[in-house]
N, C-alpha and C positions, 0 to 999 in steps of 0.2 A: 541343707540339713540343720539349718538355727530356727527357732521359734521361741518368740516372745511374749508371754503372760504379765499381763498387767493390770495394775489395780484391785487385785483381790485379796479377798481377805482370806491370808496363809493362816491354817490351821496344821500345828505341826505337833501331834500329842509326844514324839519322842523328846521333846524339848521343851513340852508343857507349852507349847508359844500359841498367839493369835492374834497378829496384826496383818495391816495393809503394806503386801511386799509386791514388786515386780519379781519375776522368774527367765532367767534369760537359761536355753537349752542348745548345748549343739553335740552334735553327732551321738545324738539318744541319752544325753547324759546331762546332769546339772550342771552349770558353768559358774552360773552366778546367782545370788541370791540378795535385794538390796531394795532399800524402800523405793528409792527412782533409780530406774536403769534410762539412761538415755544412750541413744546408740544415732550412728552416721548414717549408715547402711541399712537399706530397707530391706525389710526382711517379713516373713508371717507373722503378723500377733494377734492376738486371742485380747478384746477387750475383756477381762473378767469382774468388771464396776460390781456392786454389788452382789456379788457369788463367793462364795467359797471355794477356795481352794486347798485340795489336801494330798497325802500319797493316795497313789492308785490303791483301791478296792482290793484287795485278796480273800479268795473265797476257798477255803481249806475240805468242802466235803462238795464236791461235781457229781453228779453222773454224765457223759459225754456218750456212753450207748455205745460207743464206735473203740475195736471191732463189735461186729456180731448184729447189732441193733439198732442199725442205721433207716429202718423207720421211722424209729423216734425221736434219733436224735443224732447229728453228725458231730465232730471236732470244729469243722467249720461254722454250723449253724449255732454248737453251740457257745463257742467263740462271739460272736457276731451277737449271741442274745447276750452275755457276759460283760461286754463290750459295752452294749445300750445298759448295763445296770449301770456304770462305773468301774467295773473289775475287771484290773490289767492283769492278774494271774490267778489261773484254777489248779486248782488239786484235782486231777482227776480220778474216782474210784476205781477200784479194780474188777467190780463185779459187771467184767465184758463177756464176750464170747466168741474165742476164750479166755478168760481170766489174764490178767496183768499177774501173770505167775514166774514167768522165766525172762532171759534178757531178749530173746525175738520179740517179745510183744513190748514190753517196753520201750526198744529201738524203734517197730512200728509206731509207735503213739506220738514220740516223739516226731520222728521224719513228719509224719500225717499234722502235727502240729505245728513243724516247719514251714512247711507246703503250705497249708489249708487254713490256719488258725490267724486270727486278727489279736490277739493277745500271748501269755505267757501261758502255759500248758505245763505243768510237773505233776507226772504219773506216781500214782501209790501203788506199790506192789504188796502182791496177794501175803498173807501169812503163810497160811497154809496150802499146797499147791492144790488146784483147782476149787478151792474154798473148802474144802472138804473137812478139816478138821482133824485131818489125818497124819499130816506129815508137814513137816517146815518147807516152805521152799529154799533156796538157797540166798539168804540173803545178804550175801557178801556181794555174789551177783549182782544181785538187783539192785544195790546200792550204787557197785562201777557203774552199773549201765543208766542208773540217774535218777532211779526215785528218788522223792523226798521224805518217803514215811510207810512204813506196811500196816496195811487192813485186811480183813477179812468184811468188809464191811456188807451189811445185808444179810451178816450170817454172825453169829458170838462163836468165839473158839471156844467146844464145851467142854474140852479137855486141858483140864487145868494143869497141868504136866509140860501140853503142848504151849499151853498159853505160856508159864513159866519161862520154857529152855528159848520162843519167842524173844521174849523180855531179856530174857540172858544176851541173845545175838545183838539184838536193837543196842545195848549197853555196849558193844563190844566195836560195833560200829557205826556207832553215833548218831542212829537214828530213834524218832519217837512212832513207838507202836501206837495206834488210832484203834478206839476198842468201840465195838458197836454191842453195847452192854443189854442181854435176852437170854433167858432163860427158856428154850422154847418150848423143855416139855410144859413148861406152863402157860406159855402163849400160844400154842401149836394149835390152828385152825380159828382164832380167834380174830376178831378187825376192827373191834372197838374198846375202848376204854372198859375194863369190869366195873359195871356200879349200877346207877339209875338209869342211865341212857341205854345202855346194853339190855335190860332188862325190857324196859316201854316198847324198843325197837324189835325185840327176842333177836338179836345176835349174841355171836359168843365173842366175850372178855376177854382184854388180855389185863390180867389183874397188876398193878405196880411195882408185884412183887418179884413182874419177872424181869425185871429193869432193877432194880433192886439188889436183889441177889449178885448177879452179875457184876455191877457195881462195886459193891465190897469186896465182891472174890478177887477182882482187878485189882482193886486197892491194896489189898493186901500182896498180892504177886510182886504189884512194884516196889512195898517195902521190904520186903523180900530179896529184891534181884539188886533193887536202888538204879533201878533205868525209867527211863522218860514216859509216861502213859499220857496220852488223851484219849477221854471219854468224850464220845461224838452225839449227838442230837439229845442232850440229856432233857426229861420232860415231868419228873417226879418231885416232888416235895424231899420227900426221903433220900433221892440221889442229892440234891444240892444239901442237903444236911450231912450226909456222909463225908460228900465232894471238901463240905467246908471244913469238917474235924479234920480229914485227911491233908490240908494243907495246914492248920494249925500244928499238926505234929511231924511236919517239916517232909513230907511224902510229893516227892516232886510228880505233881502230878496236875495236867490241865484240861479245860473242856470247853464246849462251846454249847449254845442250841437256836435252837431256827426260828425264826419271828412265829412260823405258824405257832409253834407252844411259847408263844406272850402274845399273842395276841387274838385266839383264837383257844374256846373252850370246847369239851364235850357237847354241850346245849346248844353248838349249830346245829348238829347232829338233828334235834328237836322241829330246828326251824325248817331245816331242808332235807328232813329223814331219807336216806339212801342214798344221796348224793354223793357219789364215789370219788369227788373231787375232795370229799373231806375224810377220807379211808388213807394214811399214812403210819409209815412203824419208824419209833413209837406213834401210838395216837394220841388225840387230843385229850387233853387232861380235865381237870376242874379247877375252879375258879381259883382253887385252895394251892395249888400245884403253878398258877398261873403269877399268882400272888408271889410265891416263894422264888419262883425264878426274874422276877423282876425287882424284887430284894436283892437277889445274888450278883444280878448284874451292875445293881448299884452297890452293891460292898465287891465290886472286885473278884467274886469268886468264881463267876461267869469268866473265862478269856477272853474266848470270844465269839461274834455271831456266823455264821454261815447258811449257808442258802438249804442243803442235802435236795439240790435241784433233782427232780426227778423225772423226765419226761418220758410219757404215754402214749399210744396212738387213741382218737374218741373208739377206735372197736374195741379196746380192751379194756376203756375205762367206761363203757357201754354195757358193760358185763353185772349182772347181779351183784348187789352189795359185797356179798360173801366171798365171791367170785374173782372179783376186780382186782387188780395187782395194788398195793401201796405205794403214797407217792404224789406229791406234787412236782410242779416249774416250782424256780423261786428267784433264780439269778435277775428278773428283771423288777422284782418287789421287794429285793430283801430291804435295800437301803430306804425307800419312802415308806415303809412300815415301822422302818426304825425312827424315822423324822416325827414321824403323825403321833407313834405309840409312846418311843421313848423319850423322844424331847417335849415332844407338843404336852401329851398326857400327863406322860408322868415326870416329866422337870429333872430327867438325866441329861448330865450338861455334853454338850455338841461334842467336845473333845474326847469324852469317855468314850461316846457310842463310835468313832469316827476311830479311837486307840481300838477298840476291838475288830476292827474292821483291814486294817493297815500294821500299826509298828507289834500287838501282840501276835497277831500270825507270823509275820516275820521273824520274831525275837527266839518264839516254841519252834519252829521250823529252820531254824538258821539261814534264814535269805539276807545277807549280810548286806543287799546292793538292794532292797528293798522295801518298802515298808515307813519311809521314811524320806525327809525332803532337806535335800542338805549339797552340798556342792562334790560332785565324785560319784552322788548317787545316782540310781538308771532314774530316767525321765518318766517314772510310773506316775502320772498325773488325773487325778479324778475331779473335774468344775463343776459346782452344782450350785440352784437355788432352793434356799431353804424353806422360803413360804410359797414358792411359786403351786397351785394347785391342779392336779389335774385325774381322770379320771383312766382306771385299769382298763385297759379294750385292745391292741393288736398287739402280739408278740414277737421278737424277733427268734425267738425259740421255733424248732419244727413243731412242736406238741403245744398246747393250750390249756390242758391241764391243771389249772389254777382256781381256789374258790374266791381269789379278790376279783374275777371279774366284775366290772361296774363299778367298784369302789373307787371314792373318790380320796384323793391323798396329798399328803405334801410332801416335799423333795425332789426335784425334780433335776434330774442328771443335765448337763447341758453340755460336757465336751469328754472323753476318756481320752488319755493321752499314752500309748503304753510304748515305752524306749522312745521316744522322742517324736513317734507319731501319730497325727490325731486318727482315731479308729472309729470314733463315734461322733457326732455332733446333732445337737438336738436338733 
């Protein structure tokens, strides 16, 4: 049960640090942390010469499919793809079938996660029961039984009453509501961005202003109740402008978004017209909107990133543009998109991108054993090379569903460590 890392270069954004430390682990847990560990007793070590080493990956917006839609996607498999990204724990969403709404499914996700999962699994429970928008569930429940957070996610609570007396509960039991911000009578039958591209292509728009909306009404709710909000896969100019006054005026309130919106515009749309791999909600933005969240994430207003892994069967993503359900993979791209885009690119330093990845999801979520690499803490371990390059092609995910296939990239995951055991190795 010991295992020993050595030679790598510790990147530890809860302590702003980044030198070359040894890591000695036993029984799932940090032990010691020191520039040379020298030890009697032979034991497993992970040479980590020129790699980085950091906390495990935490990826705050999963789809895991399972109950209900276990074509697409398992606990186990998608464990196993989470795994090969670097990420020792998922959030996993509520929109199953049926719904992460009461404590039976909960308890199932969890056992199935026991059983079947090669990582950390913490279920979000539904807001509203059966996503409906209709009625709270009970989320004192949901909390004993071990969520970390309620969503409605895939769906905007459009009753702002409901959303409200929400925010009320989440304050009352210390949890953070995760708000999937749509306006739908405005986006309703729509699958591309309102603008040029929608037009060239004749589909129908969902115009910014239905992300927008939503946003502020949010915003306002939690100053309002004065309980915890995150806003999930933010992708507008206008959101992150909003996002950033409402943290200026002390509105506790946090968000994340998904490399596809920083690294990818409307104008693929152009190059690969109908390409259902590039149809997700929100959708891809413009250049202008791409700009503004890569600003945000270098002043800090961005949280953090997440994957909103999505996975498809090819028959469904086989379907007519119009047709096609929304949604990528991401858990095995998110991190080398972040290397390539936001270090390589654009000259956001390793530690930022590496804090939104690790100690700020832990910090907004309260995973206290988490997040972070220090002596007492769980052995959530993620080793990786930073220039190593390589190209997108088999996935450990059931689905495939991705528009980086072919791309070539840097980052390259080389070992996950989650509670003290390796789960991955490249």
């Amino acid at each position: 049960m010991k295992l020993l890392i050595k030679n790598g270069i510790v990147v530890e954004p809860s302590k702003n640090l980044q030198q070359q430390s040894d890591i000695l682990i036993e029984n799932g847990k940090i032990v010691k942390i020191a520039k040379k560990i020298v030890l009697k007793e032979k034991l497993e070590t992970i040479n980590a010469k020129n790699y980085i080493v950091c906390p495990g990956f935490i990826d705050i917006h999963t789809h895991l499919r399972e109950p209900g839609n276990e074509d697409e996607e398992t606990i186990a498999t998608g464990t196993r793809a989470a795994a090969a990204g670097g990420f020792t724990t998922i959030f996993c969403m509520p929109n199953t079938n049926p719904p992460i709404d009461n404590q039976a499914t909960v308890e199932l996700v969890m056992l199935k996660a026991k059983n079947e999962g090669l990582i950390n699994v913490l279920p979000v429970g539904c807001i509203t029961k059966q996503r409906k928008g209709e009625e709270l569930t009970e989320i004192g429940e949901l909390k004993n039984a071990g969520v970390v957070a309620i969503s409605d996610d895939g769906s905007s609570v459009k009753n702002s009453k409901i959303m409200r007396r929400a925010l009320e509960y989440t304050k009352m039991f210390d949890l953070v509501t995760i708000s999937h911000c749509e306006d739908t009578d405005l986006s309703k039958e729509g699958s591309v961005n309102e603008g040029k591209v929608s037009t060239l292509l004749g589909l129908r728009g969902i115009p910014k202003e239905a992300e927008e909306i939503m946003v502020i009404r949010d915003i306002i709710l939690a100053s309002l109740t004065q309980s915890k909000l995150h806003i999930t896969h933010i992708s507008t100019k206008g959101s992150v402008e909003f996002i950033r006054q409402a943290k200026k005026n002390g509105i506790t309130i946090t968000c994340d978004v998904t490399p596809h919106h920083f690294v990818l515009t409307e104008d693929k749309l152009l190059e690969h017209p109908y390409d259902t791999n590039l149809k997700m909600n929100p959708p891809l933005r413009t250049q202008e909107d791409v700009a503004a969240i890569i600003n945000a994430i270098k002043d800090d207003i961005i949280d953090c990133i997440a994957s909103d892994h999505a996975p498809h069967t090819i028959e469904e993503k086989s379907k007519e543009f119009a047709s096609a359900p929304f949604g990528i993979i991401g858990l095995e791209t998110v991190f080398p998109l972040c290397i390539t885009y936001l270090y390589y690119q654009h000259k956001i330093p390793l530690i930022k991108i590496i804090e939104k990845l690790t100690t700020n999801p832990a910090k907004i979520f309260g995973l206290k054993t988490k997040g972070k690499l220090e002596v007492g803490s769980d052995a959530d371990i993620t080793i990786f090379s930073l220039d190593q390059e390589f190209i997108i092609k088999n996935f450990h995910s059931k689905s495939s569903n991705s528009p980086f296939i072919g791309w070539k990239l840097k980052g390259k995951i080389k070992y996950t460590i989650c509670n003290g055991k390796v789960v991955f190795k490249d």
